[in-house]
DOTOR-536275 format. One line per 10 residues: number of its first residue (from 1); their letters; for each residue x, y, z of N, C-alpha, C. Coordinates in nm, 4 decimals. Example, Ala and Ser with C-alpha at 12.3 -4.5 7.8 and 13.67 -1.06 7.14 Angstrom:
// residues 2
1) as) 1.3190:-0.5690:0.7800:1.2300:-0.4500:0.7800:1.3200:-0.3300:0.7800; 1.2850:-0.2250:0.7080:1.3670:-0.1060:0.7140:1.2900:0.0030:0.7870 .
END
This chain:
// residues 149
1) xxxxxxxxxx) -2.7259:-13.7035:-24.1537:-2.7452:-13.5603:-24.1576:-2.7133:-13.5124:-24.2982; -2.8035:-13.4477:-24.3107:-2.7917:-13.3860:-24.4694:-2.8033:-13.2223:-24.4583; -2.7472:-13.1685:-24.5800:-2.7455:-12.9811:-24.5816:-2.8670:-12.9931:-24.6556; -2.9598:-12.8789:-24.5489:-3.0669:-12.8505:-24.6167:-3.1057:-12.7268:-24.6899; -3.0451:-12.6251:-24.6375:-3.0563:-12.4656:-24.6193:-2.9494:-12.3907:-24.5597; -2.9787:-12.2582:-24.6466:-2.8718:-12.1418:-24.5935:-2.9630:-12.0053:-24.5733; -2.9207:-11.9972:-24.4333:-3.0516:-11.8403:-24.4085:-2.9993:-11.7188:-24.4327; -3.0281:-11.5923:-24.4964:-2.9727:-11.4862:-24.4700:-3.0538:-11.3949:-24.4408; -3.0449:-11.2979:-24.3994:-3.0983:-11.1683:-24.3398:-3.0900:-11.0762:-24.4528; -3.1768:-10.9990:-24.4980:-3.2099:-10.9276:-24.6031:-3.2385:-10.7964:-24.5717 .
11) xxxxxxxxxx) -3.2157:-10.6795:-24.6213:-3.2736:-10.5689:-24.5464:-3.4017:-10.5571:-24.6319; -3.4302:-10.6080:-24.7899:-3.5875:-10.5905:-24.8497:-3.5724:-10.7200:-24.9608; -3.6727:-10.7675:-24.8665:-3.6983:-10.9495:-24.9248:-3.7273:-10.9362:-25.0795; -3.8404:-10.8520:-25.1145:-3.9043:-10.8362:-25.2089:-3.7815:-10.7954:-25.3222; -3.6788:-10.6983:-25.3152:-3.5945:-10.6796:-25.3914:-3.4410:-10.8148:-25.3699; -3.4279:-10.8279:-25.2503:-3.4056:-10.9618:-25.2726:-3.4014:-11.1117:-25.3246; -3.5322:-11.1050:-25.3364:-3.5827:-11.2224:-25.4436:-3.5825:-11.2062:-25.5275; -3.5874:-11.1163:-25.5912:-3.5688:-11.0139:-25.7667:-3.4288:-11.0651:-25.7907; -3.3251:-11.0332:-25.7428:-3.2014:-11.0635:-25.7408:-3.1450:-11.1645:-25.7947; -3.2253:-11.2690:-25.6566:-3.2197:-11.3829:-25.6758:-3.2336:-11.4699:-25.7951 .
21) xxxxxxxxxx) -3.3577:-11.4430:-25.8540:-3.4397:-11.4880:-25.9664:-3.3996:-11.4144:-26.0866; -3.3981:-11.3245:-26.1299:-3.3086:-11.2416:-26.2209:-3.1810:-11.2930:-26.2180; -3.0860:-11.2505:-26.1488:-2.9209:-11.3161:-26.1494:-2.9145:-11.4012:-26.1515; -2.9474:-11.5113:-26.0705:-2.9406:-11.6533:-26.0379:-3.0239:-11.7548:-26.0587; -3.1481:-11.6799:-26.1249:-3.2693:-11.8059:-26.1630:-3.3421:-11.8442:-26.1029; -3.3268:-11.8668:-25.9500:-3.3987:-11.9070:-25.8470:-3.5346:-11.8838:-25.8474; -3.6025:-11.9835:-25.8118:-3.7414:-11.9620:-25.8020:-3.7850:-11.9949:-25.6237; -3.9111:-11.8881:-25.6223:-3.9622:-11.8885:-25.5099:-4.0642:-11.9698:-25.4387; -4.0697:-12.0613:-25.3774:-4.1216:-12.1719:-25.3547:-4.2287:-12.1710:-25.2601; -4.2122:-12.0766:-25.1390:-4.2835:-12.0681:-25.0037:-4.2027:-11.9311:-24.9559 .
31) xxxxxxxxxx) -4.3700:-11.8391:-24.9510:-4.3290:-11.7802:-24.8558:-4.4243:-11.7107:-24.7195; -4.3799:-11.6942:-24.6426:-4.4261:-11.6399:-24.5088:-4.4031:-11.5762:-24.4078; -4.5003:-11.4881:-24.3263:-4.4634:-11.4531:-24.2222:-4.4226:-11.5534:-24.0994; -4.3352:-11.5040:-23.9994:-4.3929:-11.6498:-23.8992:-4.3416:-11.5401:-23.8102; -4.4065:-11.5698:-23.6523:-4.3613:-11.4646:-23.4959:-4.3980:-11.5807:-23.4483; -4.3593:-11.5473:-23.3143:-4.3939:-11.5809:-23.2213:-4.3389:-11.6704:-23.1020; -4.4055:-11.7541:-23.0009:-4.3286:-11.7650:-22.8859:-4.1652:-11.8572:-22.9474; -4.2948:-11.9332:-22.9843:-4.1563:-12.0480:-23.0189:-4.0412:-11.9774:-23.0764; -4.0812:-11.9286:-23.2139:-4.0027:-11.8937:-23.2694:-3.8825:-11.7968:-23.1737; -3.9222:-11.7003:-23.0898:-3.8449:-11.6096:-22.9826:-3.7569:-11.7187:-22.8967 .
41) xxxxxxxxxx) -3.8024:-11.8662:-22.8589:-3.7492:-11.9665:-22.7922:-3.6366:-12.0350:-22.8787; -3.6994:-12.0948:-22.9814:-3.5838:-12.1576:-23.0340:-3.4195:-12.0847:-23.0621; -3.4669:-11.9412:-23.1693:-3.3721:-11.8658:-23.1816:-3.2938:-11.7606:-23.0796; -3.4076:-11.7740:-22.9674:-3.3307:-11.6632:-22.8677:-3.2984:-11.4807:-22.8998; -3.4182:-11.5124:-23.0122:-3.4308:-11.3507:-23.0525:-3.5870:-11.3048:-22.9671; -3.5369:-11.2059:-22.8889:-3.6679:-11.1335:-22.8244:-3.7589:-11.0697:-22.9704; -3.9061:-11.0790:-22.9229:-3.9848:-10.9743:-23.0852:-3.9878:-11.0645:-23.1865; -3.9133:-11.2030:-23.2414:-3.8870:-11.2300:-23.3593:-4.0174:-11.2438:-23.3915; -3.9752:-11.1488:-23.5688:-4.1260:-11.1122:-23.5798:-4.0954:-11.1209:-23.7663; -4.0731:-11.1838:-23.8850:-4.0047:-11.1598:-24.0089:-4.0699:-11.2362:-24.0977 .
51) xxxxxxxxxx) -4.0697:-11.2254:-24.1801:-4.1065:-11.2876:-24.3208:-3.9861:-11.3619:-24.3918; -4.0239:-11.4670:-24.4498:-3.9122:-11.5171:-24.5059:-3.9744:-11.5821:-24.6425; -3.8914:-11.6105:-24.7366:-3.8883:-11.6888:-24.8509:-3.7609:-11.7904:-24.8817; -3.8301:-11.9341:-24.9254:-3.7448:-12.0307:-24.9695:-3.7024:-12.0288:-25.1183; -3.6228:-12.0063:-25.1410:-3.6255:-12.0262:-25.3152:-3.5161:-12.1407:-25.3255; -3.5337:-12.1919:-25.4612:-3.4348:-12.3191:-25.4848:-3.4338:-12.3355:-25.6320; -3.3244:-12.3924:-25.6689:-3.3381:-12.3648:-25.8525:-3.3718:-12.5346:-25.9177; -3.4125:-12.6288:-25.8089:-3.5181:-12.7062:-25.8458:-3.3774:-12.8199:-25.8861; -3.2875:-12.8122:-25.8856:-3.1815:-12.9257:-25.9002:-3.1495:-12.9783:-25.8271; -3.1126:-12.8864:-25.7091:-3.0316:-12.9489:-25.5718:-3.0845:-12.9716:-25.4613 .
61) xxxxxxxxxx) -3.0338:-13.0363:-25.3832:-3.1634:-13.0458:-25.2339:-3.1234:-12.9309:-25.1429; -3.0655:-12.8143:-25.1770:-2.9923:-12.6903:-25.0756:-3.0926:-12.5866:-25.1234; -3.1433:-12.4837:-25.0315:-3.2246:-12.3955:-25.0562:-3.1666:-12.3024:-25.0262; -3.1804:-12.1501:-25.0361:-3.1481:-12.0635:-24.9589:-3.2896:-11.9918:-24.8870; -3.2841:-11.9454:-24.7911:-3.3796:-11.8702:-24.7508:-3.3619:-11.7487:-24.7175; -3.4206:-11.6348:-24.8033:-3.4615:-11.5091:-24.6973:-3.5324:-11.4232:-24.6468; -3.4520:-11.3623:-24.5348:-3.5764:-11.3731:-24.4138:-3.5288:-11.1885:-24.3768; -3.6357:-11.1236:-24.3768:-3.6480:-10.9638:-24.3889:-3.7271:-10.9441:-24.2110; -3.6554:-10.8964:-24.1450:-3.7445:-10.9002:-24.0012:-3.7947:-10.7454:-24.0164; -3.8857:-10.7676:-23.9304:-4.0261:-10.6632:-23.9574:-3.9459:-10.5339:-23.8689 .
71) xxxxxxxxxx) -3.8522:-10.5669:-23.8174:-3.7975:-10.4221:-23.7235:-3.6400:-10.3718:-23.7751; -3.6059:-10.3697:-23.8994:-3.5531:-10.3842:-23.9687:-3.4087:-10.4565:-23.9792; -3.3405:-10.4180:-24.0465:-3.1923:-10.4934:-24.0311:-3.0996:-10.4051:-23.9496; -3.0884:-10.5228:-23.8316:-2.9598:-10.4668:-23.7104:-2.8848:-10.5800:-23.7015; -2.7800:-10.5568:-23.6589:-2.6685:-10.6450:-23.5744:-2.7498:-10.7865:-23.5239; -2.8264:-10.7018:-23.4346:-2.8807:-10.8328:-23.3244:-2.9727:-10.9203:-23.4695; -3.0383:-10.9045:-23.4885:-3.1355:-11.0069:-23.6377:-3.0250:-11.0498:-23.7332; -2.9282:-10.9503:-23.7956:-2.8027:-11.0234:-23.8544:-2.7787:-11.1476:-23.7852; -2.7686:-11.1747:-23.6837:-2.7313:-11.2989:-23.6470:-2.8317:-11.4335:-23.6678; -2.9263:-11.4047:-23.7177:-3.0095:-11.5362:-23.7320:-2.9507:-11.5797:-23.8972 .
81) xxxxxxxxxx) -2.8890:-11.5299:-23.9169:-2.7757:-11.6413:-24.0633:-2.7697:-11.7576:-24.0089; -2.7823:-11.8131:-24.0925:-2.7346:-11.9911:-24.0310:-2.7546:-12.1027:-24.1622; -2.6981:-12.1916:-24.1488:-2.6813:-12.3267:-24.2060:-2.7823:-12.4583:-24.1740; -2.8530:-12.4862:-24.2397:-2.9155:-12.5778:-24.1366:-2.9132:-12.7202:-24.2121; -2.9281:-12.7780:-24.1573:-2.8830:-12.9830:-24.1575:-3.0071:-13.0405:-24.1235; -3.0715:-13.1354:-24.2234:-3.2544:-13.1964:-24.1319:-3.1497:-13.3316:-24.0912; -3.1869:-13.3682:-24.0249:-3.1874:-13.4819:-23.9490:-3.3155:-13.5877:-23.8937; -3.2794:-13.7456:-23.9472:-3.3794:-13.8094:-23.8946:-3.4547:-13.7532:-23.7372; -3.3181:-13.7866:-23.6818:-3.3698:-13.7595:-23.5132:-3.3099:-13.6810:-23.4659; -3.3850:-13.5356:-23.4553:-3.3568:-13.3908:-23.3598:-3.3373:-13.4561:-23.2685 .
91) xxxxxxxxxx) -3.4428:-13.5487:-23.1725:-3.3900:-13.4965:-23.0111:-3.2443:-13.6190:-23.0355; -3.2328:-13.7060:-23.0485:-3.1219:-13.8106:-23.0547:-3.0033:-13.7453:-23.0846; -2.9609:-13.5935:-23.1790:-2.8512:-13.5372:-23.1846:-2.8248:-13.4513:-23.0980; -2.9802:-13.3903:-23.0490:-2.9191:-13.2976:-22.9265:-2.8664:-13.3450:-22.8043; -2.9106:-13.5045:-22.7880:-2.8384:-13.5695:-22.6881:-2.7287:-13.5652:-22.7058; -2.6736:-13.6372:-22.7913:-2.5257:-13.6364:-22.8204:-2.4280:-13.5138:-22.8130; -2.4996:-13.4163:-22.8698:-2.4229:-13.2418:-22.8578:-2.4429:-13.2084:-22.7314; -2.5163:-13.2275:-22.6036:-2.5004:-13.1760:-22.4938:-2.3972:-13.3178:-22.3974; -2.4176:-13.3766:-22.4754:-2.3174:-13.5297:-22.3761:-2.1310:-13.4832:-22.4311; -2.1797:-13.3821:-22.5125:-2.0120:-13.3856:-22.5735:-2.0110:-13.2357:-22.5338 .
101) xxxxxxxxxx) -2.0912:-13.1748:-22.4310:-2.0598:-13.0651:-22.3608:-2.0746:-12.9586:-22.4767; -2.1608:-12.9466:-22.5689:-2.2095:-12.8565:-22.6976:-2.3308:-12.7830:-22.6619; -2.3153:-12.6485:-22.6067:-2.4035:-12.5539:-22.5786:-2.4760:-12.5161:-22.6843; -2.6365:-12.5484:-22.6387:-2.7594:-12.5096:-22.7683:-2.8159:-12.3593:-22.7168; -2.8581:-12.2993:-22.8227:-2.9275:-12.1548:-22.8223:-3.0999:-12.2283:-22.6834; -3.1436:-12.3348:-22.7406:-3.2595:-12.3875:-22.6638:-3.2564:-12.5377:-22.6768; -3.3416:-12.6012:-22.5979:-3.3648:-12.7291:-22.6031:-3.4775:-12.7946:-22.7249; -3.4527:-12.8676:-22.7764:-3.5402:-12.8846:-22.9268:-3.7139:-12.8661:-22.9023; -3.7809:-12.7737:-23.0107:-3.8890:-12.7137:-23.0275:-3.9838:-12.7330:-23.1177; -4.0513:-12.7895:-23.1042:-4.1528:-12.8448:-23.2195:-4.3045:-12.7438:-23.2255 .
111) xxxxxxxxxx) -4.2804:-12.7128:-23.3558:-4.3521:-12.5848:-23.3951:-4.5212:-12.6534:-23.4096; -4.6310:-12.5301:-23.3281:-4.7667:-12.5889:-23.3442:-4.8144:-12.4561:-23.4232; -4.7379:-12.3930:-23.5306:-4.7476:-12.2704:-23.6249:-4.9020:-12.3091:-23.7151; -4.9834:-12.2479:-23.7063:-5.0784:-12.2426:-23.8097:-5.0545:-12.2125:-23.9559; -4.9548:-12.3414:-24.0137:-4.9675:-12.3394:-24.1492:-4.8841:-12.4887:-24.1954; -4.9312:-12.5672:-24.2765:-4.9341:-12.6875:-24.2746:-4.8178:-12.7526:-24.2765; -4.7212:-12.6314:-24.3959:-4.5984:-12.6613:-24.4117:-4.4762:-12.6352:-24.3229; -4.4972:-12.5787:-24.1990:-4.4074:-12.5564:-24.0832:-4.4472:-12.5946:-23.9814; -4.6233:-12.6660:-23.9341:-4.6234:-12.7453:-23.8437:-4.5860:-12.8432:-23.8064; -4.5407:-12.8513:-23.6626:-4.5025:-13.0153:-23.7005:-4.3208:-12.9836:-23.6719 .
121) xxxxxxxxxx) -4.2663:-12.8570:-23.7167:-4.1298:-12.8873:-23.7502:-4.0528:-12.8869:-23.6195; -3.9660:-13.0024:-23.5956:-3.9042:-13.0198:-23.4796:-3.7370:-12.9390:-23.4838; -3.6938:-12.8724:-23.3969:-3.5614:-12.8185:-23.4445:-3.5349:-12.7323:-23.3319; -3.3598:-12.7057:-23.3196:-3.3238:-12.6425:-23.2290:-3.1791:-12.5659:-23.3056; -3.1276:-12.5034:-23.2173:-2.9945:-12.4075:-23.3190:-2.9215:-12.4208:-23.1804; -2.7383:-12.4472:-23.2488:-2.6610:-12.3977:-23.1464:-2.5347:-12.3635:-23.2560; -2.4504:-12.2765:-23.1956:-2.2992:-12.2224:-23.2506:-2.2313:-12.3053:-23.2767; -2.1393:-12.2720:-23.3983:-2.0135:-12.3529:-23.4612:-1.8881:-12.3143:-23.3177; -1.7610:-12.3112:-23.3372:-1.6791:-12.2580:-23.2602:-1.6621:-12.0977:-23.3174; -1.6980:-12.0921:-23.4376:-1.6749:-11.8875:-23.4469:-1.8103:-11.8497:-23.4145 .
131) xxxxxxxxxx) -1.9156:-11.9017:-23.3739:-2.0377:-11.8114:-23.3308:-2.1199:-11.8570:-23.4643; -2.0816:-11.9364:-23.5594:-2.2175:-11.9338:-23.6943:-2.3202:-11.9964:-23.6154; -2.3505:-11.9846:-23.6801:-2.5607:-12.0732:-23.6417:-2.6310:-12.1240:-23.6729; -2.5824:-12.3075:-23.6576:-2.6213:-12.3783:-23.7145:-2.7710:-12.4770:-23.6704; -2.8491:-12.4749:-23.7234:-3.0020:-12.5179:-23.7012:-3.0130:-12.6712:-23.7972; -3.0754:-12.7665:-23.6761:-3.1142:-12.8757:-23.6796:-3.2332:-12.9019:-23.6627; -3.3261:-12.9692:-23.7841:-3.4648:-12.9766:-23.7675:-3.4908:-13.1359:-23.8357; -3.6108:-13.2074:-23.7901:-3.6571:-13.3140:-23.8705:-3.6550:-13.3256:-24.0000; -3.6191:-13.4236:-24.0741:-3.6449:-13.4565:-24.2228:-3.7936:-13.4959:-24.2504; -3.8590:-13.4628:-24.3137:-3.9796:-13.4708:-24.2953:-4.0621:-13.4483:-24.4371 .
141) xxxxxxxxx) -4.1503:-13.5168:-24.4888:-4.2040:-13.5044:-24.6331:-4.3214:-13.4439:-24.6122; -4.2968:-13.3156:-24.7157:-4.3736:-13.1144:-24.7292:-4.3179:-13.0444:-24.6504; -4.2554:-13.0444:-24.5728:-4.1568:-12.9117:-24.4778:-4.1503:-12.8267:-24.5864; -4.1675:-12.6989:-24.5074:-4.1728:-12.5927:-24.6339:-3.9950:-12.5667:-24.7304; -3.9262:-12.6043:-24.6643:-3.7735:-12.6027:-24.7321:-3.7208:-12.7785:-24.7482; -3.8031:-12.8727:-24.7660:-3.7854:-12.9794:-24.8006:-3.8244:-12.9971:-24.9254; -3.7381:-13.1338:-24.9915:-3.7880:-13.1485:-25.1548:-3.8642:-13.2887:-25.0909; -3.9054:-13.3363:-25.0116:-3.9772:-13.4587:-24.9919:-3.8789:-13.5622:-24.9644; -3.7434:-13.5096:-24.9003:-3.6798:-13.5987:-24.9090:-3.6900:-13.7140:-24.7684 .
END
């Protein structure tokens, strides 16, 4: 298991990424809308409906992503922050996290998204012990927040 990404919730992506790239250098790598069922399944957000951007400053294999939801910034969308880890084998860890009695947000979800770089992506999210939200997806070469690793 490796750190792949850090998500945050943005209230305006567009001035967000300015930020980013101005202060911090970061460059913007991929970005997109994404909705829909899955997406409402995996995360357990009703509506999820947001745009997001990957940026990365091209050194490290850690990205940050952010993600501006289309109904603006509340409490309930604040919570899709999270940490996420690719892993060879999604379903092989979620075995192990439900055999060690580790409650998941859903059972692992493999995205059939119309766009090349997020099809395909296998992944599920469950809580640290304070409630963070940590997301596990395939390692996989072109994932849109992968360096090909």
């Amino acid at each position: 298991m490796k750190l792949n990404h850090i998500a945050l919730h943005v209230q305006n992506l567009e001035t967000s990424k300015q930020f980013y790239s101005n202060v911090l250098g970061l460059e913007t790598v991929f970005e997109h809308p994404i909705k829909g069922k899955e997406f409402e399944k995996v995360t357990g957000i009703k509506g999820f409906d947001v745009t997001f951007a990957v940026l990365t400053d091209n050194t490290s294999s850690v990205n940050i992503e952010l993600v501006e939801f289309k109904k603006g910034f509340d409490e309930k969308a604040s919570a899709f922050n999270h940490i996420a880890f690719a892993v060879k084998d999604v379903d092989e860890l979620y075995e192990k996290l439900i055999k060690k009695g580790i409650s998941t947000i859903s059972e692992p979800v493999t995205l059939t998204y119309p766009h090349d770089k997020i099809c395909g992506k296998r992944f599920f999210y469950f809580h640290d012990p304070d409630k963070n939200i940590i997301e596990v997806f395939n390692d996989r070469e072109g994932l849109y927040s992968g360096k090909g690793s």
